[in-house]
N, C-alpha and C positions, 0 to 999 in steps of 0.2 A: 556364539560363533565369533570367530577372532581370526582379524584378517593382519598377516604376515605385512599388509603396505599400509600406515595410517601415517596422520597426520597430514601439512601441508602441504611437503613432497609428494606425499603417494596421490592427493590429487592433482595435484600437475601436473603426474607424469601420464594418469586416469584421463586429463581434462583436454591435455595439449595446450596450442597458444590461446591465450583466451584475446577475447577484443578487448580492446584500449579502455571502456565505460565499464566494461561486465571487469577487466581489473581493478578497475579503482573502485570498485561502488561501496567493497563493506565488505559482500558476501563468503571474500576468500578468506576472512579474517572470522567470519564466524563459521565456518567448516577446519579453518585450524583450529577453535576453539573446540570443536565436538570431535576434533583425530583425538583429542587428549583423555576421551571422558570412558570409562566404560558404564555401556549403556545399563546391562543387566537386564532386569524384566522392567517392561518398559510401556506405561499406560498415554496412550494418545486420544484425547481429547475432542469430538467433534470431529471424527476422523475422516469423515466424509467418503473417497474411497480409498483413501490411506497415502494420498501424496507426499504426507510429511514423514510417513512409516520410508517410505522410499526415499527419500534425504535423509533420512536418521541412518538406513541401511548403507546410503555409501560414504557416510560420513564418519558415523562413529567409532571410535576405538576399536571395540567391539560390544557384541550385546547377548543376551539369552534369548528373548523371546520378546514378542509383541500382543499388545492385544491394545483394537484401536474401537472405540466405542463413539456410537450417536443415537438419536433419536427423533432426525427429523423423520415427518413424514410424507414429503411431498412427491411427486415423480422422480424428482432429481436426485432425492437422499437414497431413496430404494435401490433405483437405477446404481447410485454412488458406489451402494455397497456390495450389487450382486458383481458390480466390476471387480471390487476390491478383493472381493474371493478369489475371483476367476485368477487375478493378477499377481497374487502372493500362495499362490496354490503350489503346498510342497515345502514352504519355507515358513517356520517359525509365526504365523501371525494368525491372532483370531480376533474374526470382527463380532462384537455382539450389540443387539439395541439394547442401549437403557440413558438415562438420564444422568447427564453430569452433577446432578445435584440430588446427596441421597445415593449413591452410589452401592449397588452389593457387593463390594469388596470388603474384608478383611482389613485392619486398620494397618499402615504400615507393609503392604501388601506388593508395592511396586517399589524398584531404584530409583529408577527416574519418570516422569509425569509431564507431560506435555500439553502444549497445546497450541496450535497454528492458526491463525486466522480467524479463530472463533468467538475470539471475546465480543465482537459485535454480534454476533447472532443470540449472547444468549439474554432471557429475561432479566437474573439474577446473576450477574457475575460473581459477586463475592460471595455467594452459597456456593456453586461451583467453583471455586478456588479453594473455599476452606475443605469442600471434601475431596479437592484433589491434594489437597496439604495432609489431609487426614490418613489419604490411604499412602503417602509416601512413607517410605521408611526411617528411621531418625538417620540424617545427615546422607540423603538420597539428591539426588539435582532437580531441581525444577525450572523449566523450561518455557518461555511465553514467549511464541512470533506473533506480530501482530502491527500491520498498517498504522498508521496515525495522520491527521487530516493535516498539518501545516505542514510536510514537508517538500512539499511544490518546489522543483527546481527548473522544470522547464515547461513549457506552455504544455507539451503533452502530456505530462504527467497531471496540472489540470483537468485536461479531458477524461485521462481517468478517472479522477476523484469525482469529475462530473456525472459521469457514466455511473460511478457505481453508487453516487447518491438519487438517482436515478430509478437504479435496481433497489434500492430500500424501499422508495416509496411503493413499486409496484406490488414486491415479499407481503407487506404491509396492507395490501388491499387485499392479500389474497389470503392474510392472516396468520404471515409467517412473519415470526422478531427476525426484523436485521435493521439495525441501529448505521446511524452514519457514524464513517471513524473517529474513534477518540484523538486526546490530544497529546502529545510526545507525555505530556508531565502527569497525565492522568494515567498513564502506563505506570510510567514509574511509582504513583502515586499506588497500586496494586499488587508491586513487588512490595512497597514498606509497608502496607496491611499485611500482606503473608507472613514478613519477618523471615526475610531469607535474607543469609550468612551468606560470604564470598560473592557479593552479586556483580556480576561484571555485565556490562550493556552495551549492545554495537549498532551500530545504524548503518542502512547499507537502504538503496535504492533499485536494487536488482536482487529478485528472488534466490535464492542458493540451487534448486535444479536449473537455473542456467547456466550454471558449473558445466553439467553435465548433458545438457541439450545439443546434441549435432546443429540446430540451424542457430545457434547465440550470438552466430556472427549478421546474421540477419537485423536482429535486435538492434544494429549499433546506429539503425537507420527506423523510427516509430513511423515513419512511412513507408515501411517496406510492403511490396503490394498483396504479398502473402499474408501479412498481418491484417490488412487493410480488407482483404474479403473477408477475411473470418470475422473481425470484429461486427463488420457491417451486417454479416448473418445471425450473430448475437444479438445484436439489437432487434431486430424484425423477430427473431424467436421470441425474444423476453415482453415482447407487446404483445404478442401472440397468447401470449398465457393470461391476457386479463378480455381476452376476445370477448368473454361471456360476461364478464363487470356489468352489472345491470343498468350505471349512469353512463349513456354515450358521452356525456359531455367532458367525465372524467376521461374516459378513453381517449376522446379526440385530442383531448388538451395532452396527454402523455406519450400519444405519438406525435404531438406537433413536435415536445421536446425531445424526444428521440430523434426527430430531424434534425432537431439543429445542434444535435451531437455527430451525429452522420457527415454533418456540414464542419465541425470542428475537426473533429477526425480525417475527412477527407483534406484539410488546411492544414493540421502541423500531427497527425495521426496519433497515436498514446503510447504512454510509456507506462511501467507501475510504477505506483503509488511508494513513496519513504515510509521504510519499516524499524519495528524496535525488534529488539532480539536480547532477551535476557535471562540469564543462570545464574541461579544459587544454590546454594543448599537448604534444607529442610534441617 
């Protein structure tokens, strides 16, 4: 599919005025970097319900086809993907379970190969990068979003980081890998394992669908009260899931800290987390 408006213009003129923080952060710099690319068939990683299929969609050059792959199995993953169907239904994309590592594809198989968010969730990183290098095509793009733990700029963006080291420990009792974030150099340190040509790398502090989110303007305030209930029902969910943890003492101790995240949050509220963002070639 190949849309008539690409690059940094056609999101602008897509995006409108953006806020003051959502312009500066990075993000519009790696969305002009993927107006330039075409996507082609296009394997996405840990796809969860396909959020990053949906920034690749209004981002890219243009592209053929999707197919976005996981294998968690918890409520959330399932839930993930019966959304992900519902949500791309009619367009170009197929979700299948299987495992990033040991993949059934074809060697060379996809243009470009991605992956969003997921290097902390998986066991084996470098098994799943080498077979996602394996099934790229020779001289295809590879693609790696992914948080990192130092780049803390403002007290709320802390909170995040606290929050979501948080949510590790819980995953983790319940028997599901989610690692706390890596560190800006151990990223990169996994681009020069792969051995990808032309690597360019952006750092941006605001996700790239806030490009494209109606309330972005909200964002430019981490205390916004919209923001400020949902987070707080996230918390109370995600204690919710270790309800039946067989030590009280574990539990008690993990909703004390869930308070006093609640208590952070309600003092200077959260921002996301500094991301890396990097392409090469295969």
């Amino acid at each position: 599919m190949i849309r008539d408006d690409v690059g940094l213009a056609s999101v602008r003129r897509r995006v409108g005025r953006l806020p003051k923080n959502l312009e500066s952060s990075g993000a519009l710099d790696i969305a002009k970097k993927l107006g330039s690319i075409s996507g082609g068939r296009v394997l996405d990683v840990g796809t969860g319900q396909g959020g990053f299929i949906d920034t690749l969609m209004n981002t890219l050059k243009d592209y053929e086809s999707f197919v976005g792959i996981d294998n968690g199995d918890s409520h959330d993953s399932v839930k993930g993907m019966r959304d992900g169907r519902a949500h791309f239904m009619g367009k170009p994309v197929e979700f299948l379970w299987m495992d990033g590592k040991g993949m059934g594809f074809e060697d060379g198989s996809f243009d470009t190969v991605c992956i969003s968010y997921g290097l902390h969730h998986l066991e084996d990183v470098d098994a799943v990068l080498t077979d996602m290098r394996r099934v790229l095509r020779p001289g295809g793009r590879f693609i790696i979003q992914e948080l990192y733990c130092e780049g803390d700029k403002t007290e709320a963006q802390r909170v995040d980081r606290l929050q979501h080291e948080w949510c590790t420990v819980i995953d983790n009792l319940l028997g599901m890998t989610h690692n706390k974030a890596f560190t800006r150099q151990r990223l990169l340190d996994f681009a020069s394992y792969l051995g990808l040509k032309d690597l360019e790398v952006f750092d941006s502090d605001r996700p790239m669908d806030c490009l494209f989110c109606e309330m972005n303007q909200l964002c430019e305030d981490p205390r916004n009260q919209a923001e400020f209930y949902d987070l707080m029902g996230r918390i109370d969910e995600t204690h919710d899931r270790i309800k039946d943890y067989p030590d009280p003492e574990v539990r008690d101790r993990i909703k004390e800290e869930g308070e006093v995240i609640k208590k952070a949050i309600a003092g200077s509220g959260s921002a996301a987390s500094s991301y890396l963002f990097m392409v090469g070639t295969g």
